[in-house]
C-alpha positions as CSV (number, residue, x, y, z in Angstrom):
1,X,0.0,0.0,0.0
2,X,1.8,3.8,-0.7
3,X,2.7,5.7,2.2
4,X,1.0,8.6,2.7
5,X,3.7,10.6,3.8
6,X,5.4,10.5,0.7
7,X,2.4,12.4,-1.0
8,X,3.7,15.6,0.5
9,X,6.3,17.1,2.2
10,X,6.9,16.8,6.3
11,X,5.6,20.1,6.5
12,X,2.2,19.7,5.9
13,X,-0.9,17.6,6.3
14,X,-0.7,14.1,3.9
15,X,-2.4,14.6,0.8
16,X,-4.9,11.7,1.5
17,X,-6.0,12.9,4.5
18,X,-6.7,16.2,3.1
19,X,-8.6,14.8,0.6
20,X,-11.0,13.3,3.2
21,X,-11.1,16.2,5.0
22,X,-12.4,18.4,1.8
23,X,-14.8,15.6,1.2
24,X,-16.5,16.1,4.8
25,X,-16.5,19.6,4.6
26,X,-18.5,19.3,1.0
27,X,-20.8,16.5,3.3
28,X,-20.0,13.4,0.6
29,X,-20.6,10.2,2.2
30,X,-18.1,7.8,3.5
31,X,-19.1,5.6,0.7
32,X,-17.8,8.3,-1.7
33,X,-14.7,9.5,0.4
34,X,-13.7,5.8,0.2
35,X,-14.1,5.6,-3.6
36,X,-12.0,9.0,-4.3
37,X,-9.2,8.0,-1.8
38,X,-9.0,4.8,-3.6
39,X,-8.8,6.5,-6.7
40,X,-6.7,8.8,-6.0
41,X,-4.1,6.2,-4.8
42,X,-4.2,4.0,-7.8
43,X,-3.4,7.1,-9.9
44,X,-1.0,7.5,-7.7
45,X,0.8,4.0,-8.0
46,X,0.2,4.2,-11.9
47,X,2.8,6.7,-12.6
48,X,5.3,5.6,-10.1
49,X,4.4,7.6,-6.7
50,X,5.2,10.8,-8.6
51,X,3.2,13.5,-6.6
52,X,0.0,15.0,-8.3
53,X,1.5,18.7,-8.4
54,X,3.9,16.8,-10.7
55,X,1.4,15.6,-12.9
56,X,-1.6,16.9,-14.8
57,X,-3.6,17.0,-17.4
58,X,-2.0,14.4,-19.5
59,X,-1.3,12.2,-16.9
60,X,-4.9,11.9,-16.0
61,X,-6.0,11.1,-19.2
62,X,-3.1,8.4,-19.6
63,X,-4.4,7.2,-16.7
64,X,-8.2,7.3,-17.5
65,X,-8.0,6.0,-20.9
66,X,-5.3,2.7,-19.3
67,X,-8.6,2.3,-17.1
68,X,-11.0,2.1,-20.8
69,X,-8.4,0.4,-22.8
70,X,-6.6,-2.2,-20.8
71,X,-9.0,-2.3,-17.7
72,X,-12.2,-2.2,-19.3
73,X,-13.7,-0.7,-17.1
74,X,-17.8,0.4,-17.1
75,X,-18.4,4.1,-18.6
76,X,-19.7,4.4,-14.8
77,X,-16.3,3.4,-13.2
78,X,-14.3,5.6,-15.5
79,X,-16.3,8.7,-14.9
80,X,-16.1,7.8,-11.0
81,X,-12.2,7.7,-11.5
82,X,-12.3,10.9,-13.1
83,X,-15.0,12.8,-10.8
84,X,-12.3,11.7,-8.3
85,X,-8.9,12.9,-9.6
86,X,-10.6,16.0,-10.5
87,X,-11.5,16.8,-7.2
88,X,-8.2,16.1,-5.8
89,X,-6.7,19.2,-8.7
90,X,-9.8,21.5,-8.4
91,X,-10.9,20.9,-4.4
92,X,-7.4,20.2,-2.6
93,X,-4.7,21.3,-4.8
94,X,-5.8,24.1,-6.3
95,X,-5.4,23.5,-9.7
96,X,-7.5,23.3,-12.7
97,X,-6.8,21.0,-15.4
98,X,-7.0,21.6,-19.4
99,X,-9.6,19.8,-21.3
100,X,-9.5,16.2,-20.9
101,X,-10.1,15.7,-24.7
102,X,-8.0,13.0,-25.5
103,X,-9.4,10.7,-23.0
104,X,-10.4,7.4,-24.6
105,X,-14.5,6.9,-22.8
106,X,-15.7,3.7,-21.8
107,X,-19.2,3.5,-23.7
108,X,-22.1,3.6,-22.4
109,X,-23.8,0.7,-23.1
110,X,-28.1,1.5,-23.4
111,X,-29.4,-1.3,-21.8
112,X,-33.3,-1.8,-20.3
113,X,-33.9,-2.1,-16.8
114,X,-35.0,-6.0,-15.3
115,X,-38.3,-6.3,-14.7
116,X,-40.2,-9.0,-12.6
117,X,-43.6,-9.9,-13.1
118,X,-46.1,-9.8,-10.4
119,X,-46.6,-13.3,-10.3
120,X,-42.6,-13.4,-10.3
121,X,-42.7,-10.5,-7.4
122,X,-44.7,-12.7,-5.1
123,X,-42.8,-16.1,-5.5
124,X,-39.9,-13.8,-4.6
125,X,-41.2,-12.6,-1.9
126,X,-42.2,-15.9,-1.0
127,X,-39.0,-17.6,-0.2
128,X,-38.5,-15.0,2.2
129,X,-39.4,-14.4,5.6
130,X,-38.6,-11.5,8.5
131,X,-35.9,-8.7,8.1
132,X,-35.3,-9.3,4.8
133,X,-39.1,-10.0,3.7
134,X,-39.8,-6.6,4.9
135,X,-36.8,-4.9,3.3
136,X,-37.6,-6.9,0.0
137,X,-41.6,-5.7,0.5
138,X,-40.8,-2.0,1.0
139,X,-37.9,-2.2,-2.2
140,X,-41.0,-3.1,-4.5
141,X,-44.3,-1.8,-2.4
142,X,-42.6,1.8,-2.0
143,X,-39.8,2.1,-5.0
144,X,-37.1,2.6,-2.2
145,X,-33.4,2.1,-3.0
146,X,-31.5,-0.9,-1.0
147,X,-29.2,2.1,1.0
148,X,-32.9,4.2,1.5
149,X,-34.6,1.4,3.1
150,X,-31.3,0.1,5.2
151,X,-30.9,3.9,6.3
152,X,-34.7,4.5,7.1
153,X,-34.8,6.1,10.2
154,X,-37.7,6.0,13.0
155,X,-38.7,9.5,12.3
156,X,-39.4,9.1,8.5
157,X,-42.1,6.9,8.7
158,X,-45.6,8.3,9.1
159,X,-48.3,5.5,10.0
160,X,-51.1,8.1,9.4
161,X,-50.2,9.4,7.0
162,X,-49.0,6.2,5.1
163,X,-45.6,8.1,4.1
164,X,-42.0,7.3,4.0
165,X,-40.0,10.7,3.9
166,X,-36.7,9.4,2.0
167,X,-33.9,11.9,3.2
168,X,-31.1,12.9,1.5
169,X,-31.6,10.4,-1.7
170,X,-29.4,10.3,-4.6
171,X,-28.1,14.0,-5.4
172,X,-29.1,14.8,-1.8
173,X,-32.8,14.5,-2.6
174,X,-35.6,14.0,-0.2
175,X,-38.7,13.1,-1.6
176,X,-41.8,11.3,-0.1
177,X,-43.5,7.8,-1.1
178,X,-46.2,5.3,-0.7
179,X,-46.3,3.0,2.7
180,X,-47.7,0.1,1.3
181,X,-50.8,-0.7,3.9
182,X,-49.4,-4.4,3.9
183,X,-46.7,-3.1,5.8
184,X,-48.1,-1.3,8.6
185,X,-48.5,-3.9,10.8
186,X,-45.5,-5.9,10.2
187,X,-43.5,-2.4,10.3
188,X,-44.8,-1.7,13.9
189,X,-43.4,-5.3,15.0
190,X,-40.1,-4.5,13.3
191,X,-40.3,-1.2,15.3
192,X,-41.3,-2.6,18.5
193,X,-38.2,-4.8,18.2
194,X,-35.3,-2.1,17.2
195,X,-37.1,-0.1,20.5
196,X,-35.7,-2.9,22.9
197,X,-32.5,-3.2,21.2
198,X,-32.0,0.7,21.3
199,X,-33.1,0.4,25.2
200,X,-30.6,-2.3,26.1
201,X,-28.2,-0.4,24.3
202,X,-28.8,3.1,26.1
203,X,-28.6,1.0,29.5
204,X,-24.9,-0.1,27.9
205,X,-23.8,3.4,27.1
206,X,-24.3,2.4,23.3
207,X,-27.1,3.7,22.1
208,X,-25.7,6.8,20.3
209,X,-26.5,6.7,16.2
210,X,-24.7,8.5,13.6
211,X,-26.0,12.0,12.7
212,X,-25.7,13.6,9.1
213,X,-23.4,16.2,8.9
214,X,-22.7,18.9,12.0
215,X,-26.2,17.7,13.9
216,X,-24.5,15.9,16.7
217,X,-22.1,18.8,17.5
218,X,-25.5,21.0,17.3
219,X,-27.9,18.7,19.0
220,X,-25.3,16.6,21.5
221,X,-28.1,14.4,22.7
222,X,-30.0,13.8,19.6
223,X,-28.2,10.5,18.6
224,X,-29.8,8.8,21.6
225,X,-33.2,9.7,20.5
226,X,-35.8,7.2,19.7
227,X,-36.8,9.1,16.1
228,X,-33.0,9.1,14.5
229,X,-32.8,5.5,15.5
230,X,-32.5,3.1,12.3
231,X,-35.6,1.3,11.3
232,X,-33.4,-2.0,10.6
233,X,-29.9,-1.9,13.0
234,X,-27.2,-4.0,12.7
235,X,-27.1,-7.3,14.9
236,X,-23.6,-6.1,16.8
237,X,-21.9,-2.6,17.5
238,X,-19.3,-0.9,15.5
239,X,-17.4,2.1,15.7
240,X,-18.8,5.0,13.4
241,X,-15.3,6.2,11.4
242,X,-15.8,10.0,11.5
243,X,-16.0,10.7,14.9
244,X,-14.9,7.2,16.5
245,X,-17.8,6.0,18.6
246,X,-19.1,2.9,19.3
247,X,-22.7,2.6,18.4
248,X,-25.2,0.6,16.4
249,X,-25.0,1.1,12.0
250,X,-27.8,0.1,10.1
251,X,-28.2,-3.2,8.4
252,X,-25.4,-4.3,6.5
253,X,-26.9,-4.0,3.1
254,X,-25.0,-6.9,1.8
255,X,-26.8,-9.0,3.7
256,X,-30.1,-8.2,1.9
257,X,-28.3,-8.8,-1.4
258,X,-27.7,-12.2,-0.6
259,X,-30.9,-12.8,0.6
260,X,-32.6,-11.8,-2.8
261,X,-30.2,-13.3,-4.5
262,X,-30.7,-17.0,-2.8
263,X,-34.7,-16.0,-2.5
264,X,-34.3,-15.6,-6.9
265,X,-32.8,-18.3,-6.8
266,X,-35.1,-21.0,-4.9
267,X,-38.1,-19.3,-7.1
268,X,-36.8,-20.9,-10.4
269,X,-36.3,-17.6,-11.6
270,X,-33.8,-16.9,-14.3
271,X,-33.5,-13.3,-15.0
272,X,-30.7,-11.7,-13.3
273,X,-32.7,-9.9,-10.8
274,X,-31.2,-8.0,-7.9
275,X,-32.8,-5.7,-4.8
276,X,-32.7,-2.8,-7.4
277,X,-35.3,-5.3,-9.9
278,X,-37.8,-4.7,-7.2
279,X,-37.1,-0.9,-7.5
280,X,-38.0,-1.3,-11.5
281,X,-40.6,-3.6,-10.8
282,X,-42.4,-1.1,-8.8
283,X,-42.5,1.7,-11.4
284,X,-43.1,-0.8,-14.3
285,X,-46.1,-1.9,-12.4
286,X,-47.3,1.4,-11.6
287,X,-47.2,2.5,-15.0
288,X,-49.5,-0.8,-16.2
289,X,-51.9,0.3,-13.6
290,X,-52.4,3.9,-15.1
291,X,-50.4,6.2,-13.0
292,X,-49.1,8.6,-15.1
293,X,-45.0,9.4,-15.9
294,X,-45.1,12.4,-13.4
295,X,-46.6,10.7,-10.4
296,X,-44.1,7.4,-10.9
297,X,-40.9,10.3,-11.3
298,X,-41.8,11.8,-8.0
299,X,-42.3,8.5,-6.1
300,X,-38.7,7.3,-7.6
301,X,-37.4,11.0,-7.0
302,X,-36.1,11.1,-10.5
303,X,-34.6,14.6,-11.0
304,X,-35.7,14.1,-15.0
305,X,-38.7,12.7,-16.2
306,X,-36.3,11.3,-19.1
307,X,-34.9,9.1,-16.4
308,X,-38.3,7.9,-15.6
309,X,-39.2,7.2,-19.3
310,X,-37.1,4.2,-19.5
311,X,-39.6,2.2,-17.9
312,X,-42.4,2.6,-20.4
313,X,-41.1,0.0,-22.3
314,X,-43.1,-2.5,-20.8
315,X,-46.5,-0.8,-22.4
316,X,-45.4,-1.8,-25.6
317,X,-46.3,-5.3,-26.9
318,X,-43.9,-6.8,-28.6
319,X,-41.8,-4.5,-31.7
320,X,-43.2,-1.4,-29.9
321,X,-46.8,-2.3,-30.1
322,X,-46.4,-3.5,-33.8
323,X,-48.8,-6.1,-34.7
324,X,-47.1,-9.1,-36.3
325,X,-49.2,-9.2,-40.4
326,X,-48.9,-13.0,-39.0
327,X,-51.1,-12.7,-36.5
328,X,-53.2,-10.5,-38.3
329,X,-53.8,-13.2,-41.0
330,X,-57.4,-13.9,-40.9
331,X,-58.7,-17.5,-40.9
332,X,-55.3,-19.2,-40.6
333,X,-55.3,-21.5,-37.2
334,X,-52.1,-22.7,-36.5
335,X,-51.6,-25.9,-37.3
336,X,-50.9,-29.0,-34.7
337,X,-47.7,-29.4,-34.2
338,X,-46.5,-33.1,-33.8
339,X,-44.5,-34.5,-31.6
340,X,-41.1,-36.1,-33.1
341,X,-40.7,-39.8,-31.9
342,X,-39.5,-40.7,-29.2
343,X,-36.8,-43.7,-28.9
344,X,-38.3,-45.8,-26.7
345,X,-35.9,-48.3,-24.7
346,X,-39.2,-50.4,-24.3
347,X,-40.1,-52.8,-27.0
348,X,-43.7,-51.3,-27.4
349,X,-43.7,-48.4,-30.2
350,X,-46.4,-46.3,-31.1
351,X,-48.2,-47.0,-34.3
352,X,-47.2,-44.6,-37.2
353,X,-43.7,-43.8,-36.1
354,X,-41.2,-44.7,-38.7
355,X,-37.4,-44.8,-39.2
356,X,-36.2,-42.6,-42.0
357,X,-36.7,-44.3,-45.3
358,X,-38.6,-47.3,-43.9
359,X,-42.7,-48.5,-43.9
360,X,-44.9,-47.5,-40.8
361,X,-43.6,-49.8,-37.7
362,X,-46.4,-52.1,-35.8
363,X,-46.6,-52.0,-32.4
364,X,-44.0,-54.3,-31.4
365,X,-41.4,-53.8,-34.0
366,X,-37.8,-54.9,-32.7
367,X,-35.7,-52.3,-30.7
368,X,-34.3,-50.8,-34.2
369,X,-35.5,-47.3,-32.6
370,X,-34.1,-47.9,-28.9
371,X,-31.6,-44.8,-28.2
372,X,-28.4,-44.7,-27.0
């Protein structure tokens, strides 16, 4: 692994912890810091441990088109790479780069989102049972991202109302969506039992939660509230890597994944379907029902209604709704189709099956036919 300290001189802070420190002040999450520092190491590595105030703008593109040419990396990976090392010359260093025009992209490949069918929904949803039933029920009965519904908190959901409040969605969205009525009930149990948890954890000095951004310097007790309390917790403590205390995360979402993945699995279900299939599978069914584009976009929290017109694939039938001149053919039934013959291993054969070349066989012809 490269040494920090050789990033920059003895004087001042390391380069990599600068980074993270620009990233919290600009409130990206630790997903994100984790990604950049990562990328900002590789590039790092790639040319040799030369520092980035050595380097530019061809170096980054060297680097970035290595990543499309010899990596292959996604179009999405490359443009993370790039978001990254772009804040590390604009953010920490000061410095803004030329034109990356010479960059070779990864393309984008345009491919349709997997979609369930109801009937596919439910056998899902069938093969599984408790935490992960519910997470799997709210992915598809309220559109919810995996990281949404692992990071619920208390607060955000309104029985009463029937709301979830999703805060701080992708782009830093909030937005508000359905609580399916099927889920009230269950939802309460699953609340009753994160309330004992969070109470045997108060009683162990452990029940502080992670705040967003500068709240638990603003609010000192406010972690220990019932209301910012995750709606699924982790089964065991761990210690929260901003400010170093012990407390309770939120469901490892990993967890979940494998979940659907075995639940897919044990349905007989081929498609490759993930937690996010639910997600599609929710505004492809809303769409069949009637809802219009608008009213799916803001329950997704789609910034552009372009976004949300990838799903209306599923109204067409077939060719874009293109009826085949086939099946427009009037009178033509389609004609029986016959079976092939079998090769029978037993010495009775069905009348009318024949060997190629020879006369109709009787019904106890010799094993000529048996197969291998």
């Amino acid at each position: 692994m490269l040494g920090e300290k050789r990033l920059t001189g003895p004087q001042g802070p390391r380069l990599l912890e600068e980074v993270k420190e620009r990233l919290r002040v600009r409130h990206y999450s630790i997903r994100t810091e984790e990604q950049y520092v990562q990328w900002i190491r590789r590039f790092i590595l790639f040319h040799g441990k030369r520092h980035p105030r050595q380097m530019g703008a061809a170096e980054v593109e060297q680097f970035l088109t290595h990543l499309a040419v010899e990596g292959r990396v996604s179009a999405s990976t490359q443009n993370q790479a790039k978001s990254a090392l772009l804040f590390l010359y604009r953010q920490v260093l000061g410095i803004e780069l030329d034109w990356l025009g010479e960059v070779t992209r990864a393309k984008s490949p345009q491919r349709l989102p997997v979609v369930l069918t109801e009937a596919e929904v439910r056998a899902v949803l069938a093969q599984m049972s408790g935490t992960y039933w519910l997470i799997a029920s709210l992915l598809y009965g309220a559109g919810l991202r995996l990281m949404e519904a692992v990071r619920m908190r208390v607060k955000d959901v309104d029985f009463s109302r029937r709301e979830i409040t999703v805060r701080d969605g992708k782009g830093g969205r909030d937005r508000v969506t359905v609580l399916p009525g099927r889920l009230v009930e269950p939802l309460r149990q699953q609340l009753a039992r994160t309330r004992e948890q969070h109470e045997r954890d108060l009683l162990a000095s452990h029940g502080e939660v992670y705040l967003p951004h500068a709240l638990a310097r603003k609010y000192p007790r406010a972690g220990q509230a019932w209301g910012w309390q995750y709606v699924f917790p982790s089964g065991s403590l761990s210690e929260d890597p901003h400010p170093g205390r012990v407390g309770r995360h939120h469901l490892d979402e990993q967890l979940v994944q494998r979940a659907v993945k075995s639940a897919v699995r044990r349905a007989g279900i081929v498609k490759p379907a993930t937690p996010h299939t639910l997600r599609h599978s929710f505004a492809t069914h809303l769409l069949l029902s009637g809802y219009d584009i608008r009213t799916v976009q803001e329950l997704l929290g789609h910034s552009n209604v372009e976004t949300t017109m990838v799903y209306t694939h599923v109204l067409n039938r077939g060719g874009r709704g293109v009826a085949s001149p086939l099946d427009r053919a009037a009178g033509d039934e389609p004609p029986a189709v016959e079976e092939p013959c079998a090769r029978y291993r037993v010495r009775v054969i069905p009348r009318g099956c024949r060997r190629e070349g020879a006369a109709p066989v009787g019904k106890r012809e010799a094993s000529a036919l048996e197969g291998p």
